[in-house]
N, C-alpha and C positions, 0 to 999 in steps of 0.2 A: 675802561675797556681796552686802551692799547696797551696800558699795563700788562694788564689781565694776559693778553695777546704774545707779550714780547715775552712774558714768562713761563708761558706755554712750548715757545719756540725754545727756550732756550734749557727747558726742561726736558725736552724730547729729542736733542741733537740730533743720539742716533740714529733714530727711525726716521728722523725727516733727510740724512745725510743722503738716502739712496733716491730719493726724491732730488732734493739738489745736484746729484749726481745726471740722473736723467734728464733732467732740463738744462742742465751747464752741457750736458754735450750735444742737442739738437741747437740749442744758441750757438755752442761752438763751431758747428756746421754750419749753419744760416754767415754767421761773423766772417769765417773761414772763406766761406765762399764766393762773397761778398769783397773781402780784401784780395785774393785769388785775380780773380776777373779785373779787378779795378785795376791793382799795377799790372798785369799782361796789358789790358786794354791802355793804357797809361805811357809805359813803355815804348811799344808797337806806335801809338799815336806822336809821340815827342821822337821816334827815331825816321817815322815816317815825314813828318816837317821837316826835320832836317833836310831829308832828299829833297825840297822843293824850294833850297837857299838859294839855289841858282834858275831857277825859273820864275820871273814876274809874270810870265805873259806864254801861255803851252797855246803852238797853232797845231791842229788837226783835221785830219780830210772829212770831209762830208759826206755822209753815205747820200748816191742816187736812189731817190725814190723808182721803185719799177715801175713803168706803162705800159697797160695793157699787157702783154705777153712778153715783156724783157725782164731778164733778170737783173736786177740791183744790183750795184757792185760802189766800191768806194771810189772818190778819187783819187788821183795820186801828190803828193806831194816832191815837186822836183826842185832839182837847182836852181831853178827862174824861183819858185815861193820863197825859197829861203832868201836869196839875193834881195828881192822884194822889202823882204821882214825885216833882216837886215840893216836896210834904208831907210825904213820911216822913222818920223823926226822923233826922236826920243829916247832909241833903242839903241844900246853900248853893242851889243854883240848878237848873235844867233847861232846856237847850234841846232844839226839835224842828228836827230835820234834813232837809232836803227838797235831792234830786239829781233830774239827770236828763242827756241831752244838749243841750248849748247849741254851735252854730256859728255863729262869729264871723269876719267878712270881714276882711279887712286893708283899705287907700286902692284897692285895686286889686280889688278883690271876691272875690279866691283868700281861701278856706277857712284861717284859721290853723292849724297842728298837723295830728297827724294823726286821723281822723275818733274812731276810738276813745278819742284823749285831750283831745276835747273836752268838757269838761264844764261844766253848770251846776247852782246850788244856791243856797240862799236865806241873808240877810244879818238877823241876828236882830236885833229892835228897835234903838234908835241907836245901841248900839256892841259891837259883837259880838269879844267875847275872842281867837275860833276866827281872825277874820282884822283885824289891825291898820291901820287907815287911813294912807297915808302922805301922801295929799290930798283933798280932797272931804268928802262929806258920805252918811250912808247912802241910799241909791236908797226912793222912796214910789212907788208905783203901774208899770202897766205902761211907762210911757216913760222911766224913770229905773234905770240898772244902774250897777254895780262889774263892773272885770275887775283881772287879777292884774297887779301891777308886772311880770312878765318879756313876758308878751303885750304891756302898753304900751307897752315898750321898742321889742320887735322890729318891731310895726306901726306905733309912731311917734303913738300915741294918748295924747290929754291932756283931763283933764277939761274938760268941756264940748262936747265932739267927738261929734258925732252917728254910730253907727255901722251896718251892714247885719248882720242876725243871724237867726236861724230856729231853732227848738227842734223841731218837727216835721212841720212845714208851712209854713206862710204866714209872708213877710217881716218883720222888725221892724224899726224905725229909730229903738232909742230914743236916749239921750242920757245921757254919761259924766258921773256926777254924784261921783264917786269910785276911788280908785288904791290896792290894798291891797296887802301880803305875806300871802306864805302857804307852807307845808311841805307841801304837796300832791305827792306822788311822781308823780303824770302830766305835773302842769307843770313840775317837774325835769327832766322826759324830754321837754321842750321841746310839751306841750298848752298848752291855755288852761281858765282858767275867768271865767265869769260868775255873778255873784251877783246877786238882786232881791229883793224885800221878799218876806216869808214868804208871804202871801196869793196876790201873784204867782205865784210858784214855782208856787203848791201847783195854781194854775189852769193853769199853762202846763204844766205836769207829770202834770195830769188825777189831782191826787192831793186836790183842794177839801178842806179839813179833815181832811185827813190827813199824817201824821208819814212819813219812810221808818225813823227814828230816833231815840231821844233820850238828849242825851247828859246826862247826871245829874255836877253837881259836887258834891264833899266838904266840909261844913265843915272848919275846921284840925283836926287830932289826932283826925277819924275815918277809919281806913282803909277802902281800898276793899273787900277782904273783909265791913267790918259794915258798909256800904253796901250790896252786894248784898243779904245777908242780909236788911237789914231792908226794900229792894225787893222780895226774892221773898215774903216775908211780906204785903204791902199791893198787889201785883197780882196777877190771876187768872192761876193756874200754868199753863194749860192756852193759853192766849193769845199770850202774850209770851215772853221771855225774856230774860234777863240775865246779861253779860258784863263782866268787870272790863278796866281798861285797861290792866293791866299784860299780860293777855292776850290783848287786841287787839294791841296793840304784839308780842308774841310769837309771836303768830300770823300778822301781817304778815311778820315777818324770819323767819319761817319759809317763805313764800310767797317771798319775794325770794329767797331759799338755794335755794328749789326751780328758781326761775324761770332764776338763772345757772347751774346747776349741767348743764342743756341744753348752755348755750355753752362754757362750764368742759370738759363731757366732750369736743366736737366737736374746741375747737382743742386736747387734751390728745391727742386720736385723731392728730391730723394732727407735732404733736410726738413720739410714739410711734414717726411713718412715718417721722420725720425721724430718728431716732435707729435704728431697725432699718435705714433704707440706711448709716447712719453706721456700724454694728455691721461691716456688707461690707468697708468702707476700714480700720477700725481690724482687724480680721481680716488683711486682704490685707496690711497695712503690717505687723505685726510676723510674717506668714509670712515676709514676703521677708527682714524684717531679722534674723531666725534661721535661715533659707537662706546668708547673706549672711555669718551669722558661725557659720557650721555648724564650722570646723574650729577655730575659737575656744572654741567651747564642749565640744567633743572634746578639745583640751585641759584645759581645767578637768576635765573626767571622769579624766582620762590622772591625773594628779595629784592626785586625790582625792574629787573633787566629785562628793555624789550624783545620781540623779535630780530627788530633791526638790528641789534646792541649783540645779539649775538649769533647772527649772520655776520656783520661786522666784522667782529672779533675773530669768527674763522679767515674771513675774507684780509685780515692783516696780516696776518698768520701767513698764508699765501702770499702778500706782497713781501716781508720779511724773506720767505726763502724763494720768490721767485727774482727779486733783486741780486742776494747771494748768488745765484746760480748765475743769470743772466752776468753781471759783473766778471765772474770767473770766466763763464764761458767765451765772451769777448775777445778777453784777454789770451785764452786758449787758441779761440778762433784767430786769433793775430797770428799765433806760434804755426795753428795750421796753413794757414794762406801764405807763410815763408815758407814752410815744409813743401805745401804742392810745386809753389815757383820752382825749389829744386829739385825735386821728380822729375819735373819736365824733362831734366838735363840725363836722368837714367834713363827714358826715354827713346832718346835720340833725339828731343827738340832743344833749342835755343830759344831764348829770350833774351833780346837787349839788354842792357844795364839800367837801371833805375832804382829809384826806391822805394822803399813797398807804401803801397800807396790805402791810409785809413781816414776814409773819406766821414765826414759828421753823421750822414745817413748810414753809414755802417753800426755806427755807437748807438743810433738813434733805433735802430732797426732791431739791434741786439735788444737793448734796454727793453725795448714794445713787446716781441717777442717772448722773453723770459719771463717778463711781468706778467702779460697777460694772458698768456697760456696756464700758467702757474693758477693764477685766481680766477676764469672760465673755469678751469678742472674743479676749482674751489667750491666754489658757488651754490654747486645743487647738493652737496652734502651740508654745506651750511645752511642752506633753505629747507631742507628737510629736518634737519637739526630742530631748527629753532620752532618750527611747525607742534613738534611732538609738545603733548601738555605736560607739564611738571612734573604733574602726579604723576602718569602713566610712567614718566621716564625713569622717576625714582622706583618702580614695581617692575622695570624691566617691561613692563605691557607692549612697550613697541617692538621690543627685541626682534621678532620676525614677521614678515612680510605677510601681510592681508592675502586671503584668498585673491580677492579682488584685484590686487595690484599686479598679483601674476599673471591671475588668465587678462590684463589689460598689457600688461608685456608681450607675453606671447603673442595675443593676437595682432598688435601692431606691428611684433617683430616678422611674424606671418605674411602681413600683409605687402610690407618692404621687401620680402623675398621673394615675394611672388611676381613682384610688379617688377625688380630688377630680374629676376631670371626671363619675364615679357619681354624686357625691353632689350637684353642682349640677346635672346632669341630673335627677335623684329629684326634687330642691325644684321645677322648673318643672313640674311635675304637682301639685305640692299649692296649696292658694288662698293668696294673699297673706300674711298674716300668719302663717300655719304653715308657709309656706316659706324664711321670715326668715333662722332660726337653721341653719338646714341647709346653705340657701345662701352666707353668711356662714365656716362651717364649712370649705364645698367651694372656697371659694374661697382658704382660708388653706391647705388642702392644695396645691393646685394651683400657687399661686405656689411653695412648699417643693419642690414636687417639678420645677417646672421649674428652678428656681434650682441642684439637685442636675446634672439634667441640663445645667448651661449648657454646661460642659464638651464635654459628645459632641453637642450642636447648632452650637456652635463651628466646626467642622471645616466643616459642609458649607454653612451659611450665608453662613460669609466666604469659602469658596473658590467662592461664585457672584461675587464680587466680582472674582474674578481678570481677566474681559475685561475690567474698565473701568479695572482697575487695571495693567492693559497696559503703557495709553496712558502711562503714567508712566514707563515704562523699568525701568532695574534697581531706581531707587525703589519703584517698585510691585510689584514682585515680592518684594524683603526687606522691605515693608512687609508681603505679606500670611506670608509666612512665619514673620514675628515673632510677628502674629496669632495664630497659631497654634502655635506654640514652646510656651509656656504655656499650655492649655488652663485648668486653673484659674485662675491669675492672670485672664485674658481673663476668664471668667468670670464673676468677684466684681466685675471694673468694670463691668462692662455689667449685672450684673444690679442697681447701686445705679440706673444709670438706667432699667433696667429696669421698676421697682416705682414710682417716679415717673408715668413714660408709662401703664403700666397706667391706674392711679386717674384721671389726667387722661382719657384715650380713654372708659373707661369710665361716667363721668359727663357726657362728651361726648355718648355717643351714646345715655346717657339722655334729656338735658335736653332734647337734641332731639326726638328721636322724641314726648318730652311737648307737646312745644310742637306737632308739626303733630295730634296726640290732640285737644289741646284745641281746636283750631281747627278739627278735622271734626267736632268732637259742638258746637260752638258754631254751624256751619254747617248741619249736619244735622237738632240739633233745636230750634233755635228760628228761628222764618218769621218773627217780630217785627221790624221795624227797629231799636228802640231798647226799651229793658229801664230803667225807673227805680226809683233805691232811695236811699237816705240812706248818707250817706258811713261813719256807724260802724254802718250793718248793723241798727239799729235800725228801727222800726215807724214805716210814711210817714203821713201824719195823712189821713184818708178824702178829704178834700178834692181832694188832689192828682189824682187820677183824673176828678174833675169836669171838674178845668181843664183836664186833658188830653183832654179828651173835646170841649171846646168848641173846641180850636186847632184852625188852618187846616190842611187838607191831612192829619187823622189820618181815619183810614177803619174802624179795632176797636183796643179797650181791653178787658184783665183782668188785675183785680188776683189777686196770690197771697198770699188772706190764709189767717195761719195761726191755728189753734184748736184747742185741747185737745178730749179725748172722752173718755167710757168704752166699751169693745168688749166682751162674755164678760168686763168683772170689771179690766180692764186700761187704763191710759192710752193712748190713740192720737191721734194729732196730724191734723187732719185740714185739707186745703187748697181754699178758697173760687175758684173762680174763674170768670167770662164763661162759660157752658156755650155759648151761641149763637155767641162770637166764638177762643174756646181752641184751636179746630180751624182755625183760621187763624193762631195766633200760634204755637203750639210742634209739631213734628214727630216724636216721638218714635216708636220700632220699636216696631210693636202683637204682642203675642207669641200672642194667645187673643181674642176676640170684635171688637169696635169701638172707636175712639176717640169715643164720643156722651157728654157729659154735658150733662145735665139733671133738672127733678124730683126724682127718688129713682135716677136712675141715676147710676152713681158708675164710676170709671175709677181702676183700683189696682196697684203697680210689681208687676213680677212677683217682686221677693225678699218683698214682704209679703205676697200674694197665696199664694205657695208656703207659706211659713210658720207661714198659716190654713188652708189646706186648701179656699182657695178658688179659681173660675175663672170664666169666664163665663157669666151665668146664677145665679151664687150668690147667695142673701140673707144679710143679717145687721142683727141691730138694734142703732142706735148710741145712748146715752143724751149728751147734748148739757151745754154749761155751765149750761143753767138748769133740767137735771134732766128736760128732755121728752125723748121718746124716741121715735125712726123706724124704718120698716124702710128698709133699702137694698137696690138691686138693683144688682151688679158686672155693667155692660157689656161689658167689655174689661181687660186687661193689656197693659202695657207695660214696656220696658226701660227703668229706669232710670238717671239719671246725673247730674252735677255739678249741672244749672239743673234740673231738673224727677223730685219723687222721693214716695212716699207718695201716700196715698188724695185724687181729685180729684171734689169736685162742686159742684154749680152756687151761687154766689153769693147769690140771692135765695133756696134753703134753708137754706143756714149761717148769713145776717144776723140773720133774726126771731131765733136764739139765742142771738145773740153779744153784750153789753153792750158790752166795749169792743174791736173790731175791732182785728188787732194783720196790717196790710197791710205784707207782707216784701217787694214790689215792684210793680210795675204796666208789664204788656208791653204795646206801642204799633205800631198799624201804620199807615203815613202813601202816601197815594197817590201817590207819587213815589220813595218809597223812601228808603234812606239817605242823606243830604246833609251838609255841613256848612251850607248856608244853612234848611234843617229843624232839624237839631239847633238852632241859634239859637233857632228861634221857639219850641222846644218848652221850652227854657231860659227863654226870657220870658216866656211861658205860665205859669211855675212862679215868675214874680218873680224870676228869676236868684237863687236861692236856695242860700246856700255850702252847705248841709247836703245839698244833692240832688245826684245824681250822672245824668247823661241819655248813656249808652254803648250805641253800636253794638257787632255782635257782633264788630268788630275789636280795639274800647274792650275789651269781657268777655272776650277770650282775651288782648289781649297783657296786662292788669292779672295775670292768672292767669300769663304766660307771665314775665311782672318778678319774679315770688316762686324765679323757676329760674335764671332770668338771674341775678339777683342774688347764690342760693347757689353757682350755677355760676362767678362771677369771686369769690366770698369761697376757693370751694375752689382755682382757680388760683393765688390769693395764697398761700394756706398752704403748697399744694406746690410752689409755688416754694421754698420753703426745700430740701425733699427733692433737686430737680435740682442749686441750688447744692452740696449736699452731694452730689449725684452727681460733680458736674465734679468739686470738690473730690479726688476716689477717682480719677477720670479722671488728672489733672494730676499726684497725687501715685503713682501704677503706673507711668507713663511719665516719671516723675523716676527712680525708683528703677530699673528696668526699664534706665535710659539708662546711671546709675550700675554696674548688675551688668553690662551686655555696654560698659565705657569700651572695653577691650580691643581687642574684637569690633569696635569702633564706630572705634578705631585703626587697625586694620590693614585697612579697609574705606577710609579716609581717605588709608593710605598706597600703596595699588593704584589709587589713583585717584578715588576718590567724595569730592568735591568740597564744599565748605561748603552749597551751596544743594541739592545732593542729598540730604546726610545731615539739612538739614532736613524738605526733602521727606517723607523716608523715613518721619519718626516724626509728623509730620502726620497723615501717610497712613494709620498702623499707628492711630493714636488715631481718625482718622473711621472704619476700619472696625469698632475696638470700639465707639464711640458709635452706629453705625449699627445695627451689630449688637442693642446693647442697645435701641433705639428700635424693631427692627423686630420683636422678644419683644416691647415692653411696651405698641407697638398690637393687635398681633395678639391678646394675652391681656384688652388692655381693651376689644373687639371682642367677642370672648366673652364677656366678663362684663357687657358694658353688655347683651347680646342675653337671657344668661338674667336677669339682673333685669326687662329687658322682659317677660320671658314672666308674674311674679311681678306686675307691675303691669298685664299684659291682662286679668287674672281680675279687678281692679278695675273696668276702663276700657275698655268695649269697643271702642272705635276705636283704642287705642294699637296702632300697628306699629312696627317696628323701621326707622328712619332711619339710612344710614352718612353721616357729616357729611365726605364726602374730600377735601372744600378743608381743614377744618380736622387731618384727620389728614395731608396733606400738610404743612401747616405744624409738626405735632409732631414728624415723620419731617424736618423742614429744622431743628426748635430741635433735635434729637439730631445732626444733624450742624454746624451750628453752638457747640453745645457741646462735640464734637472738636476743631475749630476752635481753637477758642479753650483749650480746657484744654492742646495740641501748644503753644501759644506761648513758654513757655517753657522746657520737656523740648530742645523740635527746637532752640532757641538756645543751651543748655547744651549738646545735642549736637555739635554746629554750632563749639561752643572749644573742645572738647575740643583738649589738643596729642597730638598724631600719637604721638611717642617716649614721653613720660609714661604715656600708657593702655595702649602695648603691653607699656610695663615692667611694669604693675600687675596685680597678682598676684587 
C-alpha cells in the first residue's frame, strides 16, 4: 500500500503541486513567525543583560503605603543612601542613577526618535563604566552634554556641535562635549539618549539631591546574593529596597517575552487563517483525486484491500505532500523571519545585532503543522472513499450525493447559523469587554455554518448571474451550469476566498466607522483650537501655559493638571483646570446639573459619579497631597470620553496643595481660530521646542486615527497571504475540474466550441466562483464589522456604523480579479486539449 501510495504521488505532481503550494506557505508563515519573534525577543534580551554588567546589587525607594486619608508618595533616595551603600562590606563602588525625558532635535529641528524612547540621564563623575566614551570628554554644568553614538550618527552630530533640546519646558542649546556607546534597549529601538553631569540631571529632572537609583558594584569573589544581604542589613527595611542583577536582567527578558508575545499571537492568528483556508484546498484536492480514482481503489477492495489499507493509502499520500510542503515551507519561513527583521529598519525601527535565532520548537512546530494539517484535510475523503462498496464504485452509483446527505447538510449547516448569529446578537447587549468572548465564539459559528451551507446558497446566488452571463453566449450558459454541477466542490473554493474577504470587510468597516467616532467626539467636545502636550505624554513644565497666555491672538488658556487625592479612604486622581475659561474650551454632554467650575464646585464623569452614589448637588470631602482637607460641592455630570474624563475643578484650589504640579496638557483658544500661520506663532511662543506637540483637533484625531490606519494595512498584509492561498484553491479546482470533464470538454470542441470559447467558458465558470465567494465574504464581514461596532458604542459614544462602498467595491473587483487571473491557466490547458485524445479518455 505505501507503494501503491508513493506512485500515486508521484503520478499526479501536478495537481498535488498547488496543494503543496498552499501548505508550504501557511508553514512558511507559522516558521517565519516564529524565527521573527525569537531573534527580536533574543536580541533585545542579550542587549538588555548587557546593560546590567555593572549592576550586582540596584537599591530603590520604597513606595509609602497611604493611611487613612494621605496620599502615597515614594521615598527619596539621597546622598546619605548612597554614602551608606557605598560602605557596606563587600561593595567596590556605588552609583546614583538619575533619568528622565530628554528631546533632542536633529539639523532640522524635528524631534529625534520617537517621543517615548527619548530619554535622558546623568554621566557620573569623569568616566563612567555604564557608558563608554568613543570621543569627547564628560559634559560639567548645564551647557555641556553627551548623546549616544547611534543618535550621532543618524542626526549627523559631532562633538562640538551645539544642539536644540528641552527636557520639560524651556529650550536648551548646549554643546556636544562627548560621543558615547551604550546597551540601552530604547536606543536599539532607534531612541536617543542624553547624558549631563549628575547635579544637572538631578535639577533638570526636579529631582536636586536625589537618586532615581543606585546601582552598587561587587568587589571580586563577593557575589551578588551576599551583596544584597549585607545592603538589606545597613539600610532602613522599610525605605528602600533591593534587587540583584541577575534579576533585573531576568526580570527584563521577561518583560521583552511578555512585550513580543502580543505580536508573536496576532501574526500566529493570521498564519492560523492562512492555513485553515489552506485546510479548504488541501480537502477539495484529495476529494476530487479519490473521486478521480474511485474505481481504482474499487479495485484494490475487489482484490483484497481493506478499508483501512485504503484510508491508509490516501492518508500517506497526505503525509508524502504534507512533509514536502512543510520541509520547504520552514526553510522559506527562515528567508521570511530575516526578510521581516529587515523591514523593521524601513520602518523607522532598530534592532540590536544578533543572529537569527531557529530555535528546535520552530522546526518541530513547522514539521507538526504541515503534516498534520495536510492529512486532517485528508482523512474524511479517505474515509468516505474506502466506505463506498466496490461495486457501486465501479458503476459510478456513488457518483452523487444521497438526497439524504443533503437535506442532513443543510440542516446542520442551518442550524450553526442560527445559533452563531444568537450568539453574536446576545454579545451586542452585553458591555464591551464581557462581550468579547461570546462574540468571538458566534462568530466562529457562523462562519462553520455558513461554510456548511455553501453548497445550497450556491444555486441561487450564481443562477442570479445567469443575465449577465447571457451575454456570453453558449460560454456563459456551461459556464454557469458547471457552476453549479458541483455544488460542493463550488463550495470549498469560494469559501477559501470567502473567509479572506470576511476579515478584511470587517475590519474595514471597523476602522472606519472608528475614525469618523473619533473625529465627532474630537469636534464635539473640545471648543479649543489647539490642545498642547509633550511628545512622550509626560508632564509640561508650568511655564508653558504662561507663554501661551502672553502670544498674540490667544483669547483663554487651561491647563489639565493632574493630582492624586484621597476620597472615603481611596485614591482618586483629580484634574485642575481654568474654571473661568473650561467652559469655553471643552464641550462635553452634561448628563445631571451644570458644567460651572469654580471654588469648591467640582464637575465629575458620569461613570464616577454613578459609582459613588453621587449627583448634582452632592457633597464630599477630599483630603489633598499635603494632608488638608475640603469639602466639595458636585455641580454637574458629564459624559465621558477619550480627551476629557474624571473629577474637574478649579486650578487656583488644587495649586495651594500641590508641590509639584504634574500639567498633562494645556487647551488654547486663539481669536482667529485654527491656522497654520497661528499654529506657528504658538510654536515660537514655545521656542519651537522638539519635546512639545501644538495639534489642532484635526492634528488629535488623525494621530488617534494612524494607530487604525496602520493596524488596518498591517492586517491587509497578513491576509494577503490567505487570498494567495485562496486563488491558490481557485487555480487548482478548475485544473483538476478541466482534467475530470477533458472528455466533456472534447466533445464540446468537436460540435463546435472553439479554442477562444472553451476558454471563455472556464474563465467565466472561475469569476462566477470567485464572485461568489467575495460576495459571502463582504456580506458576512458587513455583519461582523456591525456587531463589533455595537461592542465598541458601549465604550465610545459617538461610534456609528460606517459602510466604506468604495472600498467594499474594490474587494468585490480583487475577488473577481482573482478569478481572473487564477482561469489563466485551467482555460489554456482547456483550450489544447486534443479533440480525439479527451473523447477517448476514459
Amino acid at each position: 500500500m505505501f507503494r501503491t501510495a508513493l506512485r500515486n504521488v508521484l503520478a499526479h505532481k501536478a495537481r498535488l503541486l498547488m496543494t503543496v503550494l498552499a501548505v508550504m506557505l501557511g508553514v512558511a508563515f507559522v516558521s517565519g513567525t516564529l524565527v521573527f519573534t525569537n531573534t527580536i525577543s533574543d536580541a533585545y534580551q542579550k542587549s538588555s543583560a548587557k546593560g546590567f554588567d555593572q549592576v550586582d546589587v540596584a537599591v530603590t525607594a520604597d513606595y509609602q503605603d497611604p493611611e487613612g486619608d494621605r496620599v502615597g508618595k515614594a521615598h527619596d533616595l539621597t546622598r546619605a543612601v548612597l554614602d551608606r551603600s557605598e560602605r557596606v562590606p563587600g561593595a567596590a563602588s556605588a552609583i546614583g542613577v538619575v533619568q528622565g525625558f530628554t528631546a533632542i532635535a536633529d539639523k532640522d529641528g524635528k524631534l529625534i526618535g520617537d517621543g517615548f524612547q527619548s530619554q535622558g540621564g546623568n554621566y557620573w563623575g569623569t568616566k563612567d563604566p555604564r557608558y563608554p566614551l568613543t570621543s569627547g570628554h564628560a559634559p560639567k554644568g548645564k551647557g555641556e552634554i553627551l548623546i549616544d553614538s547611534e543618535t550621532a550618527e543618524r542626526a549627523g552630530y559631532e562633538v562640538g556641535d551645539t544642539v536644540r533640546m528641552s527636557v520639560d519646558g524651556p529650550v536648551l542649546t548646549p554643546r556636544i562635549t562627548g560621543i558615547f556607546t551604550t546597551d540601552d534597549g530604547n536606543v536599539a529601538a532607534g531612541g536617543s539618549l542624553t547624558l549631563f553631569d549628575t547635579a544637572t540631571a538631578q535639577q533638570l529632572f526636579g529631582k536636586a539631591g536625589v537618586y532615581d537609583q543606585i546601582d552598587v558594584k561587587a568587589k571580586p569573589g563577593v557575589s551578588q546574593a551576599a551583596l544584597k544581604a549585607e545592603l538589606d542589613k545597613a539600610l532602613p527595611e522599610d525605605t528602600v529596597a533591593t534587587t540583584t542583577g541577575k534579576q533585573l536582567a531576568d526580570d527584563q527578558a521577561e518583560s521583552i517575552a511578555r512585550s513580543m508575545s502580543g505580536m508573536r499571537t496576532a501574526l500566529l492568528v493570521f498564519a492560523g487563517i492562512a492555513l485553515f483556508v489552506g485546510t479548504f484546498i488541501i480537502a477539495n484536492t484529495f476529494t476530487m483525486l479519490v473521486a478521480q480514482r474511485t474505481r481504482e481503489l474499487a479495485l484494490m477492495r475487489a482484490v483484497g484491500a481493506s478499508r483501512r489499507q485504503v484510508t491508509r493509502s490516501v492518508l500517506i499520500e497526505a503525509f508524502v505532500v504534507g512533509a514536502v510542503a512543510a520541509v520547504t515551507g520552514l526553510v522559506a519561513g527562515i528567508g521570511i523571519g530575516a526578510g521581516l527583521r529587515s523591514l523593521m529598519g524601513s520602518f523607522g525601527g532598530t534592532v540590536p545585532d544578533g543572529p537569527l535565532v531557529v530555535k528546535p520548537a520552530t522546526i518541530v512546530a513547522a514539521l507538526a503543522v504541515g503534516i498534520l494539517v495536510t492529512m486532517l484535510a485528508a482523512w474524511l475523503p479517505g474515509r468516505r472513499a474506502a466506505k463506498i462498496p466496490p461495486v457501486a464504485a465501479m458503476n459510478s452509483v456513488h457518483a452523487k450525493a444521497t438526497t439524504k446527505s443533503l437535506v442532513l447538510r443543510n440542516t446542520l449547516g442551518a442550524l450553526v447559523s442560527a445559533a452563531g448569529v444568537a450568539v453574536i446578537l446576545a454579545a451586542t447587549t452585553m458591555d464591551g469587554s464581557d462581550g468579547q468572548m461570546p462574540m468571538g465564539l458566534g462568530a466562529v459559528l457562523l462562519i462553520t455554518g455558513v461554510f456548511i451551507l455553501t453548497p445550497l446558497l450556491s444555486r441561487p446566488l450564481i443562477a442570479a448571474a445567469a443575465p449577465a452571463l447571457r451575454a456570453f453566449g453558449i460560454s456563459g450558459k456551461l459556464a454557469r451550469q458547471n457552476s453549479v454541477r458541483n455544488p460542493r466542490r463550488t463550495a470549498a473554493t469560494a469559501s477559501a476566498l470567502m473567509i479572506g474577504l470576511t476579515l478584511i470587510t470587517g475590519m474595514t468597516v471597523m476602522a472606519g466607522s472608528l475614525q469618523q467616532a473619533i473625529e465627532k467626539m474630537a469636534s464635539s467636545s473640545i471648543k479649543a483650537d489647539y490642545v498642547v502636550s509633550m511628545a512622550n505624554g509626560n508632564a509640561l513644565s508650568p511655564d508653558v501655559e504662561k507663554k501661551l497666555e502672553q502670544a498674540d491672538d490667544v483669547t483663554a488658556t487651561s491647563p489639565l493638571t493632574n493630582a492624586a487625592s484621597r476620597i472615603d479612604g481611596e485614591t482618586e486622581y483629580l484634574t485642575g483646570v481654568n474654571g473661568a475659561a473650561i467652559g469655553d474650551l471643552v464641550g462635553p454632554k452634561v448628563d445631571d446639573g451644570s458644567f460651572k467650575v469654580g471654588g469648591t464646585q467640582v464637575v465629575v464623569d458620569s461613570e464616577t459619579a454613578k459609582s459613588r452614589g453621587w449627583q448634582a448637588g452632592s457633597g464630599f470631602t477630599v483630603s489633598y497631597e499635603d494632608g488638608k482637607k475640603q469639602r466639595l460641592t458636585v455641580a454637574g455630570t458629564y459624559e465621558s470620553n477619550e480627551f476629557l474624563r474624571g473629577i474637574l475643578l478649579d486650578e487656583a484650589t488644587l495649586a495651594p496643595h500641590v508641590s509639584d504640579p504634574y500639567v498633562m496638557q494645556v487647551m488654547v483658544k486663539t481669536a482667529g481660530g485654527a491656522s497654520g500661520a497661528v499654529q506657528d506663532k504658538l510654536e515660537k511662543a514655545l521656542g519651537t521646542n522638539p519635546a512639545i506637540k501644538v495639534q489642532d483637533k484635526k492634528d488629535i484625531s488623525n494621530e488617534i486615527a494612524q494607530m487604525f490606519t496602520l493596524m488596518l494595512n498591517m492586517v491587509y498584509g497578513l491576509l494577503a497571504m490567505a487570498v494567495i492561498v485562496a486563488v491558490l484553491g481557485v487555480i487548482n479546482t478548475l485544473a483538476m475540474s478541466v482534467f475530470e470533464r477533458s472528455q466533456e470538454i472534447g466533445m464540446l470542441r468537436a460540435i463546435g466550441l472553439d479554442r477562444k470559447g472553451t476558454k471563455r467558458m472556464v474563465r467565466l465558470e472561475s469569476l462566477v466562483i470567485s464572485l461568489f465567494g467575495g460576495v459571502l465574504g463582504i456580506g458576512l464581514g458587513v455583519f461582523f464589522g456591525w456587531a463589533a461596532g455595537e461592542l465598541l458604542a458601549t465604550k465610545l459614544a459617538t461610534y456609528e456604523l460606517v459602510l466604506p462602498w468604495a472600498r467594499m467595491g474594490v474587494f468585490l473587483l480583487l475577488a473577481a480579479t482573482v478569478g481572473a487571473l487564477a482561469a489563466l491557466w485551467p482555460a489554456r490547458r482547456a483550450a489544447r486539449l486534443n479533440m480525439l485524445e479527451a473523447i477517448k479518455a476514459e
